[in-house]
C-alpha positions, 0 to 999 in steps of 0.5 A: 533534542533528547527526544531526536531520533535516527529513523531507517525504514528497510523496505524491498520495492519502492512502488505501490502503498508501501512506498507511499506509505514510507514517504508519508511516514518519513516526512512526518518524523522529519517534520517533528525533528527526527533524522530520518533514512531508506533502505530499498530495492534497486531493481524495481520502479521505474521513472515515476518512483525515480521522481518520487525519490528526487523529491524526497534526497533533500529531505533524508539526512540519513540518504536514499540507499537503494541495493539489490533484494530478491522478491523470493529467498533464493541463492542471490539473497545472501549476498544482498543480505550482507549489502543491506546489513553494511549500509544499516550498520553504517547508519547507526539507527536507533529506530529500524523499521522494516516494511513488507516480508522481506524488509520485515526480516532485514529489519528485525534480523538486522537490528538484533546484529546490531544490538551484539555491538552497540546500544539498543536498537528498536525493531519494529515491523509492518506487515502490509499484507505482505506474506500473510496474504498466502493460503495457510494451507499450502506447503509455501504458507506454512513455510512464511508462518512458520518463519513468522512466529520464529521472527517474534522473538527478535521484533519489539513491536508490530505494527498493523494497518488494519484490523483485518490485518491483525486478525490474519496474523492471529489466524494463520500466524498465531497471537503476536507475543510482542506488543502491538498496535493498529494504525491506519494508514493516513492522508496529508491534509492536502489530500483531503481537498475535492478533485474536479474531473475533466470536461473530456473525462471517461466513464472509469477509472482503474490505478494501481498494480498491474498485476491478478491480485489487484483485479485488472481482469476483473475491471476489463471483464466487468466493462465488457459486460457493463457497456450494454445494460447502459447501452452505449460502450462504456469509456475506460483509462487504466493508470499503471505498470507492471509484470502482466500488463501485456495479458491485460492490452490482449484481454481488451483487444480480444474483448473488442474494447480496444478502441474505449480502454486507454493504457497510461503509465504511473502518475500521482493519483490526483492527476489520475482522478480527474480522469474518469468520473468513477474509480474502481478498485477491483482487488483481489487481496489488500491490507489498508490500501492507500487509494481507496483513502486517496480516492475517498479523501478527493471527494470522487465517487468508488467502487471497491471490494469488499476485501482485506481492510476496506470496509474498515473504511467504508462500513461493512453495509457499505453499497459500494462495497462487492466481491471481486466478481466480474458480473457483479462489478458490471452490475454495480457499474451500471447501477453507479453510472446511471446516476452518478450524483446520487451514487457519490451522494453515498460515499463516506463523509469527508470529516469523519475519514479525516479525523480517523486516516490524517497523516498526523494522526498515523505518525503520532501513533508510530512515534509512541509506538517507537519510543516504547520501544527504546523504554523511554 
């Protein structure tokens, strides 16, 4: 096939929308005929990201290759530098994409080493937030976007999630030099089809990170406060895993809503949804995340901040849209649960999110831009 091509996304941690993404990504070019491989972080994930890979192995002709990365530059980055770079040159991509900050890097540095001994090597990046969610005005900033800019020169395309995204990269990195393009994140059609809760389901719903930026406090905060304008204790359950879930189970006991907050571990997010009768995402900082689409597609009413890329998909004039405040999350909580049909009543329509983040349309998107890349 004159159009097959050997595809590998180089990426740090294998959790959260990144993750998602790549998966989704990945079995898209497979389906079209590419050959397809991932170069990831072996120190981050857990049983869930575990099974995640086991369903893809099969899939990857070009296989799952998981070596150490740091999250920060540091003293270790060198060595698993070098780790990395074996394992790609091994592969013999034609495509390299790099996903996040430092699969950005890996990626474009990477494939301009390759380009040294071997024919053309199409390097391209997607941000995803990633190091553009630091304030340009510290000195860690500058540092980011300063390396940003020096990146261009060895990037062919860059690939941007959101809008937002883009205009934060003009903003604090500059105006790309390079091609580039907007493409939003997409869905399986599957994923399209309404979810039911269950009979015992609770009044809340948080999933995702565990971590300040994704707003946990924010969420347990706005539950305390939301509880006794309805008038009753309100029921939450809170899906995932990471470094500060510990400060989120001692804010919920020091609240005294220990006995209406269930912890669970990560699961697929439909499973999630039928879990509580509203979806909350609380976020500080995003780029085009993935669960508000899953959230929306599932036919499930939300509640979301008005950050990074969301109201892309909702409508700026969006009434579930807030900031990420406390008082003002429990004010939209009582509002949406007093009347929760009439609440989901006011969600995006479920055709017009398809045609516009459908999985087929993404990887579409992606392919021209890769073969723009190789000038085919």
């Amino acid at each position: 096939m004159a159009d097959k091509l050997r595809i590998v996304h180089c990426f740090r941690s294998p959790v959260g929308g990144i993750f998602r993404h790549v998966r989704d990504l990945a079995e898209a070019q497979v389906a079209a005929g590419h050959v397809v491989g991932i170069v990831c972080d072996s120190t981050t994930g857990g049983e869930f990201e575990e099974r995640l890979f086991e369903q893809m192995k099969d899939m990857l002709a070009l296989g799952i290759h998981r070596t150490p990365m740091q999250r920060h530059v540091g003293p270790g980055d060198l060595a698993s530098a070098r780790r990395t770079y074996r394992i790609i040159k091994e592969l013999r991509p034609d495509v390299l994409h790099g996903h996040g900050a430092k699969g950005g890097a890996y990626a474009r540095l990477f494939g301009s080493l390759l380009r040294v001994s071997r024919s053309r090597v199409a390097r391209l990046y997607s941000p995803h937030g990633g190091s553009l969610h630091y304030d340009e005005t510290t000195a860690t900033g500058k540092l980011f976007f300063a390396l940003e800019r020096s990146m261009a020169r060895f990037t062919d395309c860059l690939l941007f999630v959101s809008d937002y995204e883009r205009r934060t990269y003009r903003r604090k990195v500059g105006e790309p030099p390079i091609p580039n393009m907007l493409v939003y994140n997409g869905l399986r059609a599957a994923e399209f089809e309404p979810v039911l809760i269950a009979p015992d389901a609770a009044d809340l719903l948080y999933i995702g990170m565990m971590r300040d930026l994704k707003g946990p406090d924010i969420f347990i905060d706005a539950l305390a406060a939301a509880g006794p304008r309805l008038g009753r204790a309100l029921s939450a359950v809170m899906v995932g895993d990471g470094d500060d879930l510990p400060r989120y189970h001692a804010q919920v006991q020091r609240l005294g809503l220990q006995g209406h907050v269930r912890f669970l571990s990560p699961m697929p997010a439909r499973e999630a949804f039928a879990l509580a009768g509203l979806v909350v995402v609380p976020s500080r900082a995003e780029a085009m995340p993935y669960i508000v689409l899953e959230t929306l597609a599932a036919a499930r009413p939300m509640i979301a901040t008005s950050v990074g890329g969301i109201p892309e998909i909702f409508g700026s004039g969006s009434p579930a849209l807030i900031r990420p405040d406390a008082a003002e999350l429990a004010d939209k909580m009582s509002e949406a649960l007093a009347d929760l049909a009439a609440y989901g009543a006011l969600m995006p329509d479920g055709a017009g999110l398809r045609a516009r983040f459908g999985a087929d349309v993404m990887a579409a998107e992606i392919e021209k831009a890769y073969f723009a890349a190789l000038g085919r």
